[in-house]
N, CA, C and O atoms as CSV, one atom per row, in Angstrom:
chain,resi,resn,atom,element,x,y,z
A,1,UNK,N,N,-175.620,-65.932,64.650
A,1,UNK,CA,C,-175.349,-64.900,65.628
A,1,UNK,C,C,-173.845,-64.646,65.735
A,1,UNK,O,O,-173.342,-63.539,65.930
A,2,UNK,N,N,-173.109,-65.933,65.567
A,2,UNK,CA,C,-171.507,-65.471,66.141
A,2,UNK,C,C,-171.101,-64.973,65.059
A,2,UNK,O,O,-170.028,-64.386,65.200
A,3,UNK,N,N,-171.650,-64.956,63.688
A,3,UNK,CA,C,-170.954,-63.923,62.134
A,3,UNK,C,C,-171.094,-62.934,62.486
A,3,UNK,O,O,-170.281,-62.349,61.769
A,4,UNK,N,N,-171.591,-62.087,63.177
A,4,UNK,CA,C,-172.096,-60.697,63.502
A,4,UNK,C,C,-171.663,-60.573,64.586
A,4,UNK,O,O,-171.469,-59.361,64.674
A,5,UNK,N,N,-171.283,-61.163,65.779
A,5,UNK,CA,C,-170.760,-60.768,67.060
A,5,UNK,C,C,-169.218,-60.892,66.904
A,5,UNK,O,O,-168.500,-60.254,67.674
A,6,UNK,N,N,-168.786,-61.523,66.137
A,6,UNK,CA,C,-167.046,-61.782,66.162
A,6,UNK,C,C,-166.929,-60.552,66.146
A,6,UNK,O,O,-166.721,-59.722,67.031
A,7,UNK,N,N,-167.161,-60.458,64.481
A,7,UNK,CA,C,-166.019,-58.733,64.223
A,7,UNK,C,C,-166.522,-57.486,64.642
A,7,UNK,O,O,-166.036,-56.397,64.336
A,8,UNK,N,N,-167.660,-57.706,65.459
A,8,UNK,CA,C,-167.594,-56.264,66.551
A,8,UNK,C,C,-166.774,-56.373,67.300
A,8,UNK,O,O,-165.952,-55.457,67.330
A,9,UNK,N,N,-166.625,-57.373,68.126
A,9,UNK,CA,C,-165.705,-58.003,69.168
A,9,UNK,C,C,-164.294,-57.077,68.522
A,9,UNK,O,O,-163.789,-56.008,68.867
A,10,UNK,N,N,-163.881,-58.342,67.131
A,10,UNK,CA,C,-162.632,-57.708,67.006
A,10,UNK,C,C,-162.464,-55.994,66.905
A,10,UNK,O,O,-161.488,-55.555,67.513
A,11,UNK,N,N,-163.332,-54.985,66.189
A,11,UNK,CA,C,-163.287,-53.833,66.622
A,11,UNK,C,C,-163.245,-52.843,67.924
A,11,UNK,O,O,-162.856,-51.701,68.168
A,12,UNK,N,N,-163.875,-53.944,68.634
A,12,UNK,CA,C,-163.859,-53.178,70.055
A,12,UNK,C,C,-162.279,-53.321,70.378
A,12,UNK,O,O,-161.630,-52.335,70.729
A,13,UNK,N,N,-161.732,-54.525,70.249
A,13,UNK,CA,C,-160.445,-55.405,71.037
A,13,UNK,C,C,-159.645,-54.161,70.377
A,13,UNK,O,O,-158.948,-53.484,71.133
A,14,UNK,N,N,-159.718,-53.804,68.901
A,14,UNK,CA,C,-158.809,-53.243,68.073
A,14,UNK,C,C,-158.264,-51.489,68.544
A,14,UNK,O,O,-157.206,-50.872,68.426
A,15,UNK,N,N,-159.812,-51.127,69.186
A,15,UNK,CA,C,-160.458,-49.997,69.425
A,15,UNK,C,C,-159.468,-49.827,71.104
A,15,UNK,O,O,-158.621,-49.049,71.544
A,16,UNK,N,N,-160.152,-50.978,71.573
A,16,UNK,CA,C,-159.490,-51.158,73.132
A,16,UNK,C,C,-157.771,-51.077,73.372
A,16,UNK,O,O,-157.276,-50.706,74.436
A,17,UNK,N,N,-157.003,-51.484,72.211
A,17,UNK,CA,C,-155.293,-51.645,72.339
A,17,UNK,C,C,-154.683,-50.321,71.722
A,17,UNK,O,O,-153.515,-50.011,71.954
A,18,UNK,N,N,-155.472,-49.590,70.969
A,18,UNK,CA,C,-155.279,-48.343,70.526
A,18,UNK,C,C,-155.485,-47.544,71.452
A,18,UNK,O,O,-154.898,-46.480,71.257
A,19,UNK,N,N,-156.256,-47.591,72.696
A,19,UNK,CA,C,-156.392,-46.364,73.313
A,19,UNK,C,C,-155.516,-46.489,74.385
A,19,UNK,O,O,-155.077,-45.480,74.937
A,20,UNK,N,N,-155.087,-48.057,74.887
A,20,UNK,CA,C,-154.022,-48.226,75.798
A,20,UNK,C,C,-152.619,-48.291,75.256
A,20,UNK,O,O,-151.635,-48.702,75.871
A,21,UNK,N,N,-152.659,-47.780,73.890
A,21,UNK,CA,C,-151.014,-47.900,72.984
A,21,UNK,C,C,-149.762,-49.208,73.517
A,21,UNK,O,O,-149.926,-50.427,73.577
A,22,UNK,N,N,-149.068,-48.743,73.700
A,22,UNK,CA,C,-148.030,-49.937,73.717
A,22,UNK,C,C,-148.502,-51.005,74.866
A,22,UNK,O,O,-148.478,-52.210,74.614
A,23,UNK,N,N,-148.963,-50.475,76.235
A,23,UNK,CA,C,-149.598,-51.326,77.533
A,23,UNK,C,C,-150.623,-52.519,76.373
A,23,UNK,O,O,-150.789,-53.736,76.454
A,24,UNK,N,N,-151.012,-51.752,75.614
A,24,UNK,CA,C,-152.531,-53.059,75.318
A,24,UNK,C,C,-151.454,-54.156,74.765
A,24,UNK,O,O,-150.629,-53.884,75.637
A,25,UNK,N,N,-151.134,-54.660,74.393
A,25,UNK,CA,C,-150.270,-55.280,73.580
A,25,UNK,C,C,-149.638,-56.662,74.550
A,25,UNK,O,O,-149.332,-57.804,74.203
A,26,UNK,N,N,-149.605,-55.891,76.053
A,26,UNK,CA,C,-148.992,-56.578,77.042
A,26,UNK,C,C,-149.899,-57.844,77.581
A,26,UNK,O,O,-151.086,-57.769,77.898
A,27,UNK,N,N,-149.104,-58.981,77.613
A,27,UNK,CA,C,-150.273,-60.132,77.778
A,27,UNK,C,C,-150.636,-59.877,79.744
A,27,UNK,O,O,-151.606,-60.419,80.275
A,28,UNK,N,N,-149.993,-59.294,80.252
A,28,UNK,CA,C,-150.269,-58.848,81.316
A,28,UNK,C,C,-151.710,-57.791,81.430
A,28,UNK,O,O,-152.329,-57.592,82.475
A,29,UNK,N,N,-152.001,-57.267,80.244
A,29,UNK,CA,C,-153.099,-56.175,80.384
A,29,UNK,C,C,-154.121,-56.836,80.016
A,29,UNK,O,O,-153.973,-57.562,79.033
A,30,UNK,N,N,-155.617,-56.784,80.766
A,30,UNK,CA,C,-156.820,-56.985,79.986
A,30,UNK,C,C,-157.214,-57.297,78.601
A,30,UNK,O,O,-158.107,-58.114,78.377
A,31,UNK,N,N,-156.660,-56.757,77.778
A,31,UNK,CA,C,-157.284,-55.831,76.645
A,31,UNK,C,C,-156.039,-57.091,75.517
A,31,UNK,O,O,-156.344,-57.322,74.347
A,32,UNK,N,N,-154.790,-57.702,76.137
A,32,UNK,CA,C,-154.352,-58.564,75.235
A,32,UNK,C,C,-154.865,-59.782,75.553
A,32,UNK,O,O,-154.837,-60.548,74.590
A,33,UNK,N,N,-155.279,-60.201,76.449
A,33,UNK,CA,C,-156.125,-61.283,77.169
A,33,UNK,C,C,-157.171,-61.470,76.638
A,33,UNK,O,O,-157.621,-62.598,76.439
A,34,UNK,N,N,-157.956,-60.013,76.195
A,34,UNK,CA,C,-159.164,-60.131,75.022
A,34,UNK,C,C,-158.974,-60.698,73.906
A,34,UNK,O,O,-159.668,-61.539,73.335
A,35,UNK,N,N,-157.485,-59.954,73.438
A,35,UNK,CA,C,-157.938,-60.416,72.310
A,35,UNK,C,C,-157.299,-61.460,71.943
A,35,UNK,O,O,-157.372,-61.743,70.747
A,36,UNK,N,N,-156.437,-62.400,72.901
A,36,UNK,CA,C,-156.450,-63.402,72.558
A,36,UNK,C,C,-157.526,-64.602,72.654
A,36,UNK,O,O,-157.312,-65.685,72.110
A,37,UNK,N,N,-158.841,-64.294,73.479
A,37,UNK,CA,C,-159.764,-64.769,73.570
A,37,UNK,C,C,-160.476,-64.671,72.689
A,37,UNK,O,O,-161.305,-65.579,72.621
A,38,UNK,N,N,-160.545,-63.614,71.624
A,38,UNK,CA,C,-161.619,-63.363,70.595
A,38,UNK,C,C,-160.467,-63.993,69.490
A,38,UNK,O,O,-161.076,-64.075,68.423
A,39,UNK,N,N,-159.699,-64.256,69.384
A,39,UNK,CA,C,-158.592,-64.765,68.559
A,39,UNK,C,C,-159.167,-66.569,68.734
A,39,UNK,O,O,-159.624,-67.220,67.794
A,40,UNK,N,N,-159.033,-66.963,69.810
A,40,UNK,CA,C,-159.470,-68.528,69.877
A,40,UNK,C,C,-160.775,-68.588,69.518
A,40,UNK,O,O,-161.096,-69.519,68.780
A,41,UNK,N,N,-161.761,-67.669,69.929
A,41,UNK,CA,C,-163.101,-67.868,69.256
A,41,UNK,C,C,-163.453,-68.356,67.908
A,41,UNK,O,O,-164.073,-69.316,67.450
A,42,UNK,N,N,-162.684,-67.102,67.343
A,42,UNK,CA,C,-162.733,-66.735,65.955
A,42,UNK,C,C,-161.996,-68.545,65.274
A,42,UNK,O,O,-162.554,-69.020,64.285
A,43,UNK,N,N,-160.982,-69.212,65.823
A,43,UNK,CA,C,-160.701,-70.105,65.265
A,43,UNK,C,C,-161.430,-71.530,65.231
A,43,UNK,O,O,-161.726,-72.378,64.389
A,44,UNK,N,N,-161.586,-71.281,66.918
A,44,UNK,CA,C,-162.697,-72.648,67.148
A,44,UNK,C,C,-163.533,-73.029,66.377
A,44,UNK,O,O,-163.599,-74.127,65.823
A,45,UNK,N,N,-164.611,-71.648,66.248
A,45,UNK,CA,C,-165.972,-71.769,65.216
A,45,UNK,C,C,-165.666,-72.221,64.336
A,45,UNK,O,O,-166.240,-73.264,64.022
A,46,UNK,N,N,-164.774,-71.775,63.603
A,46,UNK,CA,C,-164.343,-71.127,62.259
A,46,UNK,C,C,-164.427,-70.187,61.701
A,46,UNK,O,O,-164.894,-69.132,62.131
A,47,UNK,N,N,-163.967,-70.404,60.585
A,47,UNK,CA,C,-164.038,-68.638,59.829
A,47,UNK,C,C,-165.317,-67.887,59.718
A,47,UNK,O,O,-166.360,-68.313,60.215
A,48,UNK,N,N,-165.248,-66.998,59.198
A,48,UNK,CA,C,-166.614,-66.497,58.996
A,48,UNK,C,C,-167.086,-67.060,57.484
A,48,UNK,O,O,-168.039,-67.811,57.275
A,49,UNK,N,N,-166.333,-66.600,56.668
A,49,UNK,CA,C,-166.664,-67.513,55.291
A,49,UNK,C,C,-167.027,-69.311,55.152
A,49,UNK,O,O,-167.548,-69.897,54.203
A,50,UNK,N,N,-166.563,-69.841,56.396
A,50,UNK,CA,C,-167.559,-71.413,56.473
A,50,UNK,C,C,-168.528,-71.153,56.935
A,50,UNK,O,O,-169.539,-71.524,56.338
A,51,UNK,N,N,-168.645,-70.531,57.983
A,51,UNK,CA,C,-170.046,-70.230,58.613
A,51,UNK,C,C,-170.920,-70.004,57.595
A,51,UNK,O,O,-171.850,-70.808,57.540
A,52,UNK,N,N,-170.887,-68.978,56.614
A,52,UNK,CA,C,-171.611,-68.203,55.989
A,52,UNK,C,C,-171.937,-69.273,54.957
A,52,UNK,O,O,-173.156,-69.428,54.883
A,53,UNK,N,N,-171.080,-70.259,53.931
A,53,UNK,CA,C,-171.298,-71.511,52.768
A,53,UNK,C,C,-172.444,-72.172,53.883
A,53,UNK,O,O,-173.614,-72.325,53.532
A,54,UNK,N,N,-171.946,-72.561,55.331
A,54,UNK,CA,C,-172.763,-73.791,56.097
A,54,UNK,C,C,-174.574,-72.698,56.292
A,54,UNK,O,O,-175.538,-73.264,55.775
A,55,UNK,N,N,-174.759,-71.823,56.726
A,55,UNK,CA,C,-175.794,-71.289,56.977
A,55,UNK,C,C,-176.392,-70.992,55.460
A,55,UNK,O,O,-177.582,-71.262,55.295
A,56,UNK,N,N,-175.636,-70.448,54.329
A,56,UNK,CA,C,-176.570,-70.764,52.832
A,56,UNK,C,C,-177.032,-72.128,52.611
A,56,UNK,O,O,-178.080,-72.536,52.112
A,57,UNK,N,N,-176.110,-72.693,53.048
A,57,UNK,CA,C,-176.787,-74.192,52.486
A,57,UNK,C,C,-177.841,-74.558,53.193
A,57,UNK,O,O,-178.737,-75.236,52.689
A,58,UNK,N,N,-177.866,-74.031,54.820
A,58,UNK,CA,C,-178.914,-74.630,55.128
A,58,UNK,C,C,-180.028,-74.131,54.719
A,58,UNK,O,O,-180.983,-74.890,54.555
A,59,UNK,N,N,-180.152,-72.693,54.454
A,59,UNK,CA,C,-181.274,-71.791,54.085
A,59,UNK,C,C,-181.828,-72.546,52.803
A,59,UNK,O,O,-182.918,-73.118,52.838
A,60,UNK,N,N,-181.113,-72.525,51.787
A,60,UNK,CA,C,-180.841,-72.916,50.279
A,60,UNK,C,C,-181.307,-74.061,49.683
A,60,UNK,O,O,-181.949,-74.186,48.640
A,61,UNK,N,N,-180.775,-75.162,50.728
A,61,UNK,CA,C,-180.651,-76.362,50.333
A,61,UNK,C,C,-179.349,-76.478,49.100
A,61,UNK,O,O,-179.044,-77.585,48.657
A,62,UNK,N,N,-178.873,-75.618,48.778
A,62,UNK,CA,C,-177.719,-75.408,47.541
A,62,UNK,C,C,-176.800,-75.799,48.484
A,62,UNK,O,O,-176.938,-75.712,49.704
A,63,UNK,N,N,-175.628,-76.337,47.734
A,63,UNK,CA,C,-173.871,-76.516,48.575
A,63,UNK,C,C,-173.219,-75.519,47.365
A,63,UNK,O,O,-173.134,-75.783,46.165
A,64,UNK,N,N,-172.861,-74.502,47.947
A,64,UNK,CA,C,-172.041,-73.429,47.363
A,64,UNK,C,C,-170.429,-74.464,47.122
A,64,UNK,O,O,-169.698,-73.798,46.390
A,65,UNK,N,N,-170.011,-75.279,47.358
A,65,UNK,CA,C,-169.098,-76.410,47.238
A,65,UNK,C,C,-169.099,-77.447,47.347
A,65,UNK,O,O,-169.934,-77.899,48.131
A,66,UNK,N,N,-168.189,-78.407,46.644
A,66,UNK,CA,C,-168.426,-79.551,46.244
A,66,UNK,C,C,-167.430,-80.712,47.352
A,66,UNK,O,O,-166.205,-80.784,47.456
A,67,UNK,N,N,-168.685,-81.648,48.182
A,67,UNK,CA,C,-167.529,-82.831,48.812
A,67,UNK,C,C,-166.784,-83.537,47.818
A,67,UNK,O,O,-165.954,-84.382,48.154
């Protein structure tokens, strides 16, 4: 679920600082507060490309890489 919810997220956030131009940017405004929140998300999990090796493998039983 979170491979598919991140980078809407980040489009909206991207979508959201463009329409407030220089204000979005401001860690004082909403909209940089987002996206520094979808910024920690995105790192916590991890990338989307581990996600994606860890969920083939489980499907798979294959390890797209080697321990």
């Amino acid at each position: 679920m979170r491979l598919f919810i991140v980078p809407i997220r980040f489009r909206r956030r991207a979508d959201a600082r463009d329409m407030f131009g220089g204000v979005g940017i401001l860690l004082e405004n909403d909209v940089a507060r987002h996206r520094a929140d979808v910024e920690a998300l995105h790192t916590f999990e991890g990338t989307d490309t581990m996600q994606s090796l860890i969920v083939g493998k489980d499907i798979t039983g294959v390890s797209a890489y080697k321990s």
